[in-house]
DRENPA-3360 file (N, C-alpha, C; in nm, 2 decimals, always signed):
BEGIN
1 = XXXXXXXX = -6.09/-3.55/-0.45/-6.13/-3.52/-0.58/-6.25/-3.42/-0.59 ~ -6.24/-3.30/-0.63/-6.32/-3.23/-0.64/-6.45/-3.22/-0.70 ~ -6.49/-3.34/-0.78/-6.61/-3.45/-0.83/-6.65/-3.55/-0.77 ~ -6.61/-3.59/-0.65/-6.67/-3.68/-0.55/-6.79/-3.62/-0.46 ~ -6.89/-3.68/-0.46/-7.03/-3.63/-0.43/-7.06/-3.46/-0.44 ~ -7.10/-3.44/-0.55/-7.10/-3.31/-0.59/-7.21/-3.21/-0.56 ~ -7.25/-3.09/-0.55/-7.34/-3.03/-0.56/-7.29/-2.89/-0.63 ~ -7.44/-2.83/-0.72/-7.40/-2.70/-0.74/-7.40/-2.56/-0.70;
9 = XXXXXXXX = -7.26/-2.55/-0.69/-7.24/-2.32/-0.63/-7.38/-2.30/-0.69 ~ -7.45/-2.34/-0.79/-7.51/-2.25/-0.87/-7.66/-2.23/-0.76 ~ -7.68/-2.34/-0.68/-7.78/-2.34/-0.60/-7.79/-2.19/-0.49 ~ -7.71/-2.10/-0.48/-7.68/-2.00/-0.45/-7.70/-1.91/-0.52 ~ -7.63/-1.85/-0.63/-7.63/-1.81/-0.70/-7.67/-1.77/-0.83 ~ -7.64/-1.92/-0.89/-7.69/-1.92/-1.08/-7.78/-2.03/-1.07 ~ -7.82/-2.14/-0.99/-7.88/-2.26/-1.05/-7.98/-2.27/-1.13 ~ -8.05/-2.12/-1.10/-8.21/-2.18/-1.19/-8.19/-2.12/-1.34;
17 = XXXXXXXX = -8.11/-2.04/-1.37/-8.08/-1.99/-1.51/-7.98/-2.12/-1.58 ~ -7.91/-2.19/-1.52/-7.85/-2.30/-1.60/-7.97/-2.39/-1.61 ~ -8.06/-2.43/-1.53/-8.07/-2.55/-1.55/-8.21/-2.47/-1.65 ~ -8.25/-2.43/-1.69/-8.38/-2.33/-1.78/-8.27/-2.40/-1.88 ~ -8.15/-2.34/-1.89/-8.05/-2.31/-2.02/-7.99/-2.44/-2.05 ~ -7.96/-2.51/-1.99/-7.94/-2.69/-2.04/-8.13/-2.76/-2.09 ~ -8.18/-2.69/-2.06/-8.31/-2.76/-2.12/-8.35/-2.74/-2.24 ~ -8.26/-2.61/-2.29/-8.30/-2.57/-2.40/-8.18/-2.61/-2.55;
25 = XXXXXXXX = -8.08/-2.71/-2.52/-8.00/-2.73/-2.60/-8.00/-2.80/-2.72 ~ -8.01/-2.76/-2.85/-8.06/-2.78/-2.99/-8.03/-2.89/-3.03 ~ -8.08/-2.97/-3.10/-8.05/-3.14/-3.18/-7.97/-3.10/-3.30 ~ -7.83/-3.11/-3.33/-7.73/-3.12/-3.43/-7.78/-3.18/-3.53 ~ -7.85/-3.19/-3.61/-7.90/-3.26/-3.78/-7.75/-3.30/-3.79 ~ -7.76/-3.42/-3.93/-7.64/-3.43/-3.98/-7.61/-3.38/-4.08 ~ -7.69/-3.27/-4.16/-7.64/-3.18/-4.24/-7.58/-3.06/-4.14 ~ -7.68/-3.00/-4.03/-7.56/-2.93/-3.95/-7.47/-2.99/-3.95;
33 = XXXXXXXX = -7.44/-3.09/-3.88/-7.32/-3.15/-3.83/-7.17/-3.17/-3.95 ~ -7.23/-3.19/-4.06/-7.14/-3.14/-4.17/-7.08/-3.02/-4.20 ~ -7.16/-2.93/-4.18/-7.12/-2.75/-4.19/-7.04/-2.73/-4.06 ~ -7.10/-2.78/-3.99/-7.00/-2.76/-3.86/-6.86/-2.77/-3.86 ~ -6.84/-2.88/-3.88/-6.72/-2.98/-3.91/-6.64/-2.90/-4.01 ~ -6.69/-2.86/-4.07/-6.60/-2.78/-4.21/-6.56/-2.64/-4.12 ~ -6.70/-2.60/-4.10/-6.66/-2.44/-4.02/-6.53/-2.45/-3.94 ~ -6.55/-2.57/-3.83/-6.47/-2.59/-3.72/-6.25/-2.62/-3.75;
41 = XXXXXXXX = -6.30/-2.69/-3.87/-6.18/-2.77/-3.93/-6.11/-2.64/-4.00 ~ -6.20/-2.55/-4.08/-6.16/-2.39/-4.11/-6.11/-2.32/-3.96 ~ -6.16/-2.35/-3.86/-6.09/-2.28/-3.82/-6.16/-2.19/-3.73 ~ -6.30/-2.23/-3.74/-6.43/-2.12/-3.65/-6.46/-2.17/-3.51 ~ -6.39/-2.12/-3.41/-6.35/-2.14/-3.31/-6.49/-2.16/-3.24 ~ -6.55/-2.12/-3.29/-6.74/-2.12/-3.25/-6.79/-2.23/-3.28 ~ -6.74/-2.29/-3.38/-6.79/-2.41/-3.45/-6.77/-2.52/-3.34 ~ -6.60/-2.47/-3.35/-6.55/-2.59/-3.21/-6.59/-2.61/-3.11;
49 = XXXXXXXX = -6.69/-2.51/-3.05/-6.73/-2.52/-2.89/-6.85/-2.60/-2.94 ~ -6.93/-2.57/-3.08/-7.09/-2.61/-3.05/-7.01/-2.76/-3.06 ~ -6.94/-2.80/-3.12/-6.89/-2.93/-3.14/-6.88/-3.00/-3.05 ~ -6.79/-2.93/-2.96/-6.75/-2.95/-2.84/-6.88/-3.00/-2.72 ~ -6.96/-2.96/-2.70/-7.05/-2.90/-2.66/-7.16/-3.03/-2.72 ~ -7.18/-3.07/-2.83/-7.26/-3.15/-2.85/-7.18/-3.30/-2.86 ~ -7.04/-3.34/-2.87/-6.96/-3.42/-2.85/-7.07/-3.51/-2.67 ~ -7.00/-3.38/-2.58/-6.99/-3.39/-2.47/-7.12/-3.41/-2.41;
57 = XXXXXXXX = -7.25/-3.35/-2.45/-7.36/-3.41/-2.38/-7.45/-3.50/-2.49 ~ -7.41/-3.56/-2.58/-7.48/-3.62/-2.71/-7.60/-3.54/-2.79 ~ -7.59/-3.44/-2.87/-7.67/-3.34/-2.83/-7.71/-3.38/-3.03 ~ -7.68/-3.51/-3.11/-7.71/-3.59/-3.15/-7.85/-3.61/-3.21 ~ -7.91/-3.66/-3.33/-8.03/-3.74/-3.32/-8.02/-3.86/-3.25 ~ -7.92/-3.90/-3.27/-7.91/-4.10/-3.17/-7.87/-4.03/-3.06 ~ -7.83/-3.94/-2.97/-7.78/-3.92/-2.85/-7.70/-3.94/-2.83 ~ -7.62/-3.99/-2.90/-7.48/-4.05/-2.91/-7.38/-3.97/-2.86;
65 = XXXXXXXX = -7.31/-3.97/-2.74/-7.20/-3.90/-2.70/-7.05/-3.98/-2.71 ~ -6.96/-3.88/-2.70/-6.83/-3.93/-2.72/-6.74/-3.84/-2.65 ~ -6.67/-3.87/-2.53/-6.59/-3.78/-2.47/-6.49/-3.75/-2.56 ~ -6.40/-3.86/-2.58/-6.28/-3.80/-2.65/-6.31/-3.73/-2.76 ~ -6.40/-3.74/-2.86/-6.44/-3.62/-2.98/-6.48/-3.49/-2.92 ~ -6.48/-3.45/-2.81/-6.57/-3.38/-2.69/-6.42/-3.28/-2.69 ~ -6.35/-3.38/-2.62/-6.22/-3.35/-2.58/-6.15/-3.26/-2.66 ~ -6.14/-3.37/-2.87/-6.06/-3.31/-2.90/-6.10/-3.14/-2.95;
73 = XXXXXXXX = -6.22/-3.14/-2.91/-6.30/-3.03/-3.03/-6.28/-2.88/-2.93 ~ -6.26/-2.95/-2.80/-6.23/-2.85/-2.63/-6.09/-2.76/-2.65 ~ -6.01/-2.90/-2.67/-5.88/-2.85/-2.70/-5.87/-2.77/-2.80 ~ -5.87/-2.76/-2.94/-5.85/-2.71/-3.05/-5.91/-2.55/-2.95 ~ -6.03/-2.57/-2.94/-6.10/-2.42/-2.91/-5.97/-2.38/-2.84 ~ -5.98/-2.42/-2.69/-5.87/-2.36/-2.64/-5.73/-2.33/-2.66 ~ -5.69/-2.43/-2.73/-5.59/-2.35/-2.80/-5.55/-2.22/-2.89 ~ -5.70/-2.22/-2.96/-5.71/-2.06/-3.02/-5.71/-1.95/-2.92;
81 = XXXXXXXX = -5.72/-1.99/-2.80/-5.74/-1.87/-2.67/-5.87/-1.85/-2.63 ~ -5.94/-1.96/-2.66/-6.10/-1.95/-2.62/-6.14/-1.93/-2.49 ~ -6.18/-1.86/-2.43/-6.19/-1.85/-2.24/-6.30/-1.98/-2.25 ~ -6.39/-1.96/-2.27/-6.46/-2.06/-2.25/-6.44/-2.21/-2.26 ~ -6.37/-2.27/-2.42/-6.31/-2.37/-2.41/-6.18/-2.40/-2.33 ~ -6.12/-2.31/-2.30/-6.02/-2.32/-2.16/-6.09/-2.35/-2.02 ~ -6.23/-2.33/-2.02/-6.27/-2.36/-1.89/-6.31/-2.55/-1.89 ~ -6.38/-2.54/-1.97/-6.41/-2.64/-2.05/-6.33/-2.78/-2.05;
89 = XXXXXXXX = -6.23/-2.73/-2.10/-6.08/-2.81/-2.11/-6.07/-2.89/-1.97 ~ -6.06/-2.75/-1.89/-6.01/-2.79/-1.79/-6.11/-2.87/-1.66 ~ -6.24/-2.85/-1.65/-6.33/-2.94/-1.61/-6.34/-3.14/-1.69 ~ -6.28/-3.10/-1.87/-6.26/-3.25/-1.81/-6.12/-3.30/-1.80 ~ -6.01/-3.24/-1.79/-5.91/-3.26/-1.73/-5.94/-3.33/-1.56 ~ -6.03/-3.26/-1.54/-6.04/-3.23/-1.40/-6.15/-3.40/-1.37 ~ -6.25/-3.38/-1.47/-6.32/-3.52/-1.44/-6.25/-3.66/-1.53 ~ -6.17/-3.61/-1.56/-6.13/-3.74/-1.68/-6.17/-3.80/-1.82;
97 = XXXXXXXX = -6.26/-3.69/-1.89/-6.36/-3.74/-1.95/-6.29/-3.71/-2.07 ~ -6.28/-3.81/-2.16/-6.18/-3.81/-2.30/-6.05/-3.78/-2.30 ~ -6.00/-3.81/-2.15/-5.89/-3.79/-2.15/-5.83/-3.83/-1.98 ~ -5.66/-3.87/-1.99/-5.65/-3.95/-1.82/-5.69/-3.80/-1.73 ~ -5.75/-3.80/-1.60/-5.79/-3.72/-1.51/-5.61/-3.66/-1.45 ~ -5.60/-3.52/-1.45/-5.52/-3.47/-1.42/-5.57/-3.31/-1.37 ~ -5.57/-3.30/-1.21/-5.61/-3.20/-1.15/-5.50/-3.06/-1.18 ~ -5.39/-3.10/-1.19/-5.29/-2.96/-1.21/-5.32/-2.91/-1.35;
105 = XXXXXXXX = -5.34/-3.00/-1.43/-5.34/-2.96/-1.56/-5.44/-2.86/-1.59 ~ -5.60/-2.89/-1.54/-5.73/-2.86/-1.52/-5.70/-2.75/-1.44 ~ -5.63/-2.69/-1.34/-5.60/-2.61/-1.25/-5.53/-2.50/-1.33 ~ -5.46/-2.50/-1.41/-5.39/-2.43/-1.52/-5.50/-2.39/-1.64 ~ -5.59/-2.42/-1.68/-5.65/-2.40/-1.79/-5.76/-2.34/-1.69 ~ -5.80/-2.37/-1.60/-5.94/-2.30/-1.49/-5.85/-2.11/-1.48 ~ -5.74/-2.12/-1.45/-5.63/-2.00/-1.43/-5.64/-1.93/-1.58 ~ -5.62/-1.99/-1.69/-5.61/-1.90/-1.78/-5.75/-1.88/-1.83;
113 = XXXXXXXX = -5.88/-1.95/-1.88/-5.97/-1.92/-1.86/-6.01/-1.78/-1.77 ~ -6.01/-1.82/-1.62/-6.00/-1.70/-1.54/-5.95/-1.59/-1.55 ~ -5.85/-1.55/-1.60/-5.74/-1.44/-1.64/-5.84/-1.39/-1.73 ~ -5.89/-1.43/-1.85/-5.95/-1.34/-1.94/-6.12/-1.32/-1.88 ~ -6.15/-1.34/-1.79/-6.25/-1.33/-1.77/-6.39/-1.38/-1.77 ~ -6.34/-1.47/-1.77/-6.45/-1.62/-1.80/-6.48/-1.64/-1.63 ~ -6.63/-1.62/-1.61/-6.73/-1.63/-1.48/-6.67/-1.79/-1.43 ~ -6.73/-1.86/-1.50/-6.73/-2.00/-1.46/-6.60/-2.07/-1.41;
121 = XXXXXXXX = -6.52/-2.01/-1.50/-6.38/-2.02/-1.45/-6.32/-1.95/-1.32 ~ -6.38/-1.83/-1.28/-6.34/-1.81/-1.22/-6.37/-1.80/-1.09 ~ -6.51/-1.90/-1.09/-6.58/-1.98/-1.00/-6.52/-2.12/-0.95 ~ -6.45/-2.14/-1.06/-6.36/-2.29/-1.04/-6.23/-2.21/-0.94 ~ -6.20/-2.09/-0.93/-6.06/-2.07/-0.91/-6.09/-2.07/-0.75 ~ -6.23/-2.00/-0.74/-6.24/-2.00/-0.57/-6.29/-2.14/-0.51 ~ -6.30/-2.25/-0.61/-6.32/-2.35/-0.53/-6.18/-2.42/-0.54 ~ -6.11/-2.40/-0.64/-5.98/-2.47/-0.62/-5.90/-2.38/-0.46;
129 = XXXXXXXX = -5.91/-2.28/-0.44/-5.81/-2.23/-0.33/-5.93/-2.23/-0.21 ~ -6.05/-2.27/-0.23/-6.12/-2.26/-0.09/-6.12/-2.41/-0.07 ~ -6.09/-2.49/-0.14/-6.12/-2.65/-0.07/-6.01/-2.71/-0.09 ~ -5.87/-2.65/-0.19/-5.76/-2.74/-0.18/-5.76/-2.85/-0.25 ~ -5.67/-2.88/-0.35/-5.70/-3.04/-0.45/-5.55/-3.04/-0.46 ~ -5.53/-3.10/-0.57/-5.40/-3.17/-0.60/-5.37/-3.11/-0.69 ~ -5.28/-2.98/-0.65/-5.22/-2.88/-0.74/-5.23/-2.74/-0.64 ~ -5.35/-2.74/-0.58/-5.30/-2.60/-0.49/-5.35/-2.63/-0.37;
137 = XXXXXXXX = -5.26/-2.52/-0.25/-5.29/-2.57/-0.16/-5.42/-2.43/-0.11 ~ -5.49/-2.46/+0.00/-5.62/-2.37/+0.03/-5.51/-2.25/+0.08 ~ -5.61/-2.14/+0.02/-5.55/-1.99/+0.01/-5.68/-1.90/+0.05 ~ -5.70/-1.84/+0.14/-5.81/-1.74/+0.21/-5.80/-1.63/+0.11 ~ -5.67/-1.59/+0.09/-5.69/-1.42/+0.02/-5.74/-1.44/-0.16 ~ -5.64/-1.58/-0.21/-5.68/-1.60/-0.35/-5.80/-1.67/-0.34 ~ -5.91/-1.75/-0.24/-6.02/-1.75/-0.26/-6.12/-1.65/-0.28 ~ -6.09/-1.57/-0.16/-6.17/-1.49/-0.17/-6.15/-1.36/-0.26;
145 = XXXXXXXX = -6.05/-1.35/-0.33/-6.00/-1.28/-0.41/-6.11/-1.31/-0.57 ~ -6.09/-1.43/-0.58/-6.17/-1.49/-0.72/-6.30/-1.50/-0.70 ~ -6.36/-1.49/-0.56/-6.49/-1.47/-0.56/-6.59/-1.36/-0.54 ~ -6.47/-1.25/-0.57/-6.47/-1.14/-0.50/-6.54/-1.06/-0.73 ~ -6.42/-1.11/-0.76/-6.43/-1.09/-0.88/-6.49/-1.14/-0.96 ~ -6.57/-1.32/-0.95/-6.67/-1.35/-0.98/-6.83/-1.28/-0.99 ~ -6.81/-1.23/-0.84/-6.95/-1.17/-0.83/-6.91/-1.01/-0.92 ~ -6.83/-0.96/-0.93/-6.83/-0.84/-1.00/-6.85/-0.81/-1.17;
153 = XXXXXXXX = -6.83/-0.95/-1.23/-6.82/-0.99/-1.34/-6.99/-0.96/-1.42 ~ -6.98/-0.90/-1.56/-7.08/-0.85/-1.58/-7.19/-0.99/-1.65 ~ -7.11/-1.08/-1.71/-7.14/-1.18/-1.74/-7.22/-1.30/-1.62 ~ -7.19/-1.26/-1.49/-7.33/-1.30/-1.36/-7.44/-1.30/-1.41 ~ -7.49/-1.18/-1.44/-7.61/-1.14/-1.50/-7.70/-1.23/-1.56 ~ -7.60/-1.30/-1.69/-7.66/-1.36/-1.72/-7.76/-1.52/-1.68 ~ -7.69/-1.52/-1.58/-7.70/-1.65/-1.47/-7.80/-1.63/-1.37 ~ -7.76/-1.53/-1.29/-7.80/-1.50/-1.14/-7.85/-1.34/-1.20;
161 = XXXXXXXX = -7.97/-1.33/-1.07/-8.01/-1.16/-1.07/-8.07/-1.15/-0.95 ~ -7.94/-1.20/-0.84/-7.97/-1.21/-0.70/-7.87/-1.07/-0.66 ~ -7.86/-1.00/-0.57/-7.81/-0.90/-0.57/-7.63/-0.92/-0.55 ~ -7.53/-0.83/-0.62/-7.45/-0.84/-0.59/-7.32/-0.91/-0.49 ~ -7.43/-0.85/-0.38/-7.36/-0.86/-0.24/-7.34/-1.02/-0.15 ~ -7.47/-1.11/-0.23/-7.47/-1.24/-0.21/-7.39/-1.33/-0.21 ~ -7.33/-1.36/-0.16/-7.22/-1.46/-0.19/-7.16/-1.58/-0.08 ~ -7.10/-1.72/-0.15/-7.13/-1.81/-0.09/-7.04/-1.80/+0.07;
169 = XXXXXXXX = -7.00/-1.87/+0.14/-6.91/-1.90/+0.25/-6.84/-1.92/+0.25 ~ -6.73/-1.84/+0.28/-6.57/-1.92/+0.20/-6.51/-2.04/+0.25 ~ -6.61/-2.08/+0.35/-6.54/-2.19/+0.38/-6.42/-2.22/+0.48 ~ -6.33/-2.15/+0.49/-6.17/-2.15/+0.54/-6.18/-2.02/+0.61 ~ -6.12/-2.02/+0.74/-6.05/-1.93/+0.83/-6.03/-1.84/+0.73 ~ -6.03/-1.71/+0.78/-5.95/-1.59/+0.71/-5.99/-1.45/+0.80 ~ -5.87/-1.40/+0.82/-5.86/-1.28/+0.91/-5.93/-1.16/+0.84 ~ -5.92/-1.03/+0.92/-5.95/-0.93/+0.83/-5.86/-0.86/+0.75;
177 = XXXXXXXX = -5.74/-0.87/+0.81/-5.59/-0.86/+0.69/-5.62/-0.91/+0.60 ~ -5.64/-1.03/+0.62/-5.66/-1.13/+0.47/-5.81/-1.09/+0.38 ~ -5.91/-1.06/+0.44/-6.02/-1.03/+0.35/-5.98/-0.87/+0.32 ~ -5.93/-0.75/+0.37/-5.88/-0.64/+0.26/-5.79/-0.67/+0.19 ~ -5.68/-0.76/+0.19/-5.57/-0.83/+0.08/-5.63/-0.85/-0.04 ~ -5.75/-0.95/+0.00/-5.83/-1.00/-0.12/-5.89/-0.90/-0.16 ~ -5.98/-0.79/-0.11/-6.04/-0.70/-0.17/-5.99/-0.63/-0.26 ~ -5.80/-0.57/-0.19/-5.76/-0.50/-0.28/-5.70/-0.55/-0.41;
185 = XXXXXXXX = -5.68/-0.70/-0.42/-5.61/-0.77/-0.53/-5.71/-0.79/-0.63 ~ -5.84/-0.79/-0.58/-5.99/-0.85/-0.66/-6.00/-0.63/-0.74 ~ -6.00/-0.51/-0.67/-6.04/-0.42/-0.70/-5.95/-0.41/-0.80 ~ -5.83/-0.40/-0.82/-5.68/-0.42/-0.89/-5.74/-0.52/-1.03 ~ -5.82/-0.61/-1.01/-5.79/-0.71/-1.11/-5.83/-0.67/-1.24 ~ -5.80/-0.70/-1.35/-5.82/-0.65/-1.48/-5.81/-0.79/-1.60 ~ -5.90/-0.84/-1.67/-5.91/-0.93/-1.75/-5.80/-0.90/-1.84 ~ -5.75/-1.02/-1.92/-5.62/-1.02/-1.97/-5.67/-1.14/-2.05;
193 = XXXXXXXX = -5.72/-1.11/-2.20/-5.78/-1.18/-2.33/-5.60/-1.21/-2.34 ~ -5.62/-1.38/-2.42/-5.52/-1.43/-2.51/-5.52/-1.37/-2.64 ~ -5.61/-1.35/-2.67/-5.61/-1.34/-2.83/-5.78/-1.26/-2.84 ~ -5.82/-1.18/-2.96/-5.95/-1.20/-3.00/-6.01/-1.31/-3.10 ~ -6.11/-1.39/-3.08/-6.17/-1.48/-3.17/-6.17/-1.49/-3.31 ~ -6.20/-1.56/-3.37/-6.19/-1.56/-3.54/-6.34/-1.50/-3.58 ~ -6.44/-1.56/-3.50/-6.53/-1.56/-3.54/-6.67/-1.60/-3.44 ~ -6.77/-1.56/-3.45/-6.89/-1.56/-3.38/-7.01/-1.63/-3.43;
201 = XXXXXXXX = -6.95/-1.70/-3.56/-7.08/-1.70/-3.62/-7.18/-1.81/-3.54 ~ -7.16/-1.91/-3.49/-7.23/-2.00/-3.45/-7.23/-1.97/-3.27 ~ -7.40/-1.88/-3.21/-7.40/-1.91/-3.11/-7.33/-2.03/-2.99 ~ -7.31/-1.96/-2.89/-7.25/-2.05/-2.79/-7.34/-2.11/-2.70 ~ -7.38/-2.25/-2.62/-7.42/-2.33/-2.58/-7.37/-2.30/-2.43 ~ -7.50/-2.31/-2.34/-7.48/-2.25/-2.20/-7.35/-2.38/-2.13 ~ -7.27/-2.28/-2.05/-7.17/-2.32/-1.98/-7.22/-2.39/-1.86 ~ -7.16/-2.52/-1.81/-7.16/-2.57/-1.67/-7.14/-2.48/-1.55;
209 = XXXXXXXX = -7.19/-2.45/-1.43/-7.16/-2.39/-1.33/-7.07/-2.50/-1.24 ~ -6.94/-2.43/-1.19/-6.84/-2.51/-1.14/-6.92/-2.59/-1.02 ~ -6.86/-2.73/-0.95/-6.92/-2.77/-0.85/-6.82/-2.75/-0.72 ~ -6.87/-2.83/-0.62/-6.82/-2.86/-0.51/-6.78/-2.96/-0.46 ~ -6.66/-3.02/-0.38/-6.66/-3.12/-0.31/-6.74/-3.15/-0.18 ~ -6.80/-3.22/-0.12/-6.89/-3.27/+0.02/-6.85/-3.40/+0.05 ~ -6.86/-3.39/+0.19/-6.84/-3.51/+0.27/-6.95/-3.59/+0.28 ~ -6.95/-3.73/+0.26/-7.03/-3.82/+0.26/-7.16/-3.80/+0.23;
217 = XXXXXXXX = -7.15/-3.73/+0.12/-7.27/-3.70/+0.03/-7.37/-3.60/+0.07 ~ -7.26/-3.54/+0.13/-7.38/-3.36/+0.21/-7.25/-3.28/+0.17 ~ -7.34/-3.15/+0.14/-7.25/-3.06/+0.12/-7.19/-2.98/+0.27 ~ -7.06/-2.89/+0.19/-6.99/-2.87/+0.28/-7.05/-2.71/+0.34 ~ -7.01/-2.67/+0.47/-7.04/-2.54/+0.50/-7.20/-2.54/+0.49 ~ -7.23/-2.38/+0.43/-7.39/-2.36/+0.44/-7.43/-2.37/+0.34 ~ -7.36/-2.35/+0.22/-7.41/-2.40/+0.08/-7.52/-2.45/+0.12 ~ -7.66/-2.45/+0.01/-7.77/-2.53/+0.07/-7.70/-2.64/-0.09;
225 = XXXXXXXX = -7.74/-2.78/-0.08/-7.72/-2.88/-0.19/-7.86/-2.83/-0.31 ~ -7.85/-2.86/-0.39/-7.96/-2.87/-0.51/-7.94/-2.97/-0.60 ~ -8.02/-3.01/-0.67/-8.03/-3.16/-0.77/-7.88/-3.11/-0.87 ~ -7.80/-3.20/-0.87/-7.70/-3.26/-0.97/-7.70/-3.26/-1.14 ~ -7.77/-3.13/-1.17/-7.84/-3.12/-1.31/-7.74/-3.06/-1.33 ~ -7.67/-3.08/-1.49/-7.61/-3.04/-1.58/-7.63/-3.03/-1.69 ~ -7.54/-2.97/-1.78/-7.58/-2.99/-1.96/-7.57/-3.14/-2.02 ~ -7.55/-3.22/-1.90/-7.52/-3.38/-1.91/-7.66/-3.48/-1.91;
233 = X = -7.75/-3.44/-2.03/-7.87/-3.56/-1.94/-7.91/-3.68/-2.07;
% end
């Protein structure tokens, strides 16, 4: 299970811009929380994430969290073609949270997410083919293919402003056939949006950085481990 003793990519990469950016997440009033609801139920696909988004970490005056409201507010987004709520979706597909745990399902929504160009997602894609779960099997060229295109992604930036060229350890055997395969499938790649959005009006709430599976509670490879902080506290 890809959530068993976890640590984050982001300790590489992104960690110190998420966890700045989960510190800063706003308290829902219940008159916001009313406008929301209306916005969201209209149909403001923005509404649905902050929904979503405050469902999921209780972001509440009581603190009050609720997966499945989490869940359903994930879904709706992604169903409009939200990259984000398609990543979203699929992490708690993936942990079980407001919903039974199902890795292929979460593997499909991490994939479409990815497709339009969603970072985080497409951070999930190289850990799904560099470590293997229950839905795909480990793939050298599609890992390094999606991490190839992670780091190229202009939305990094906002995370990480370590240079380019940094990047984690794939982990898995792979020839040099297989790393120009990847190179050339990653240079080739082109985002592919479902849809455009309804609407922007309600800023978006910073995204989870995908994790990692480790053995007996140490991470795998050279990844170095870093504290287990999320938008979850």
């Amino acid at each position: 299970m890809l959530r068993d003793h976890l640590f984050f990519i982001g300790a590489v990469f992104l960690f110190p811009a998420m966890a700045q950016a989960c510190a800063t997440l706003p308290t829902i009033r219940a008159e916001e929380m009313r406008s929301l609801t209306t916005s969201a139920n209209g149909g403001d696909v923005a509404a649905m994430e902050r929904l979503g988004d405050a469902y999921e970490v209780g972001n509440f005056e009581d603190g009050k969290k609720d997966a499945r409201e989490a869940f359903r507010w994930w879904q709706k987004a992604a169903q409009e073609g939200d990259a984000k709520a398609e990543d979203r979706l699929g992490e708690m597909y993936e942990e079980g949270q407001g919903v039974e745990r199902n890795q292929r399902v979460a593997n499909t929504w991490f994939r479409k997410a990815a497709d339009q160009g969603d970072y985080f997602a497409q951070l999930h894609m190289w850990v799904v083919y560099n470590f293997g779960n229950s839905g795909e099997e480990k793939d050298p060229v599609q890992a390094y293919m999606w991490l190839l295109i992670a780091n190229k992604n202009p939305e990094r930036l906002k995370y990480d402003d370590s240079p380019p060229g940094k990047l984690p350890p794939l982990l898995i055997p792979m020839t040099s056939e297989q790393a120009a395969e990847a190179k050339r499938l990653a240079d080739a790649w082109k985002p592919n949006p479902h849809r455009a959005l309804k609407t922007r009006a309600v800023p978006n709430l910073p995204h989870r950085a995908p994790q990692s599976p480790a053995a007996n509670g140490k991470p795998s490879g050279d990844v170095s481990a870093a504290p287990a902080t999320d938008c979850k506290s």
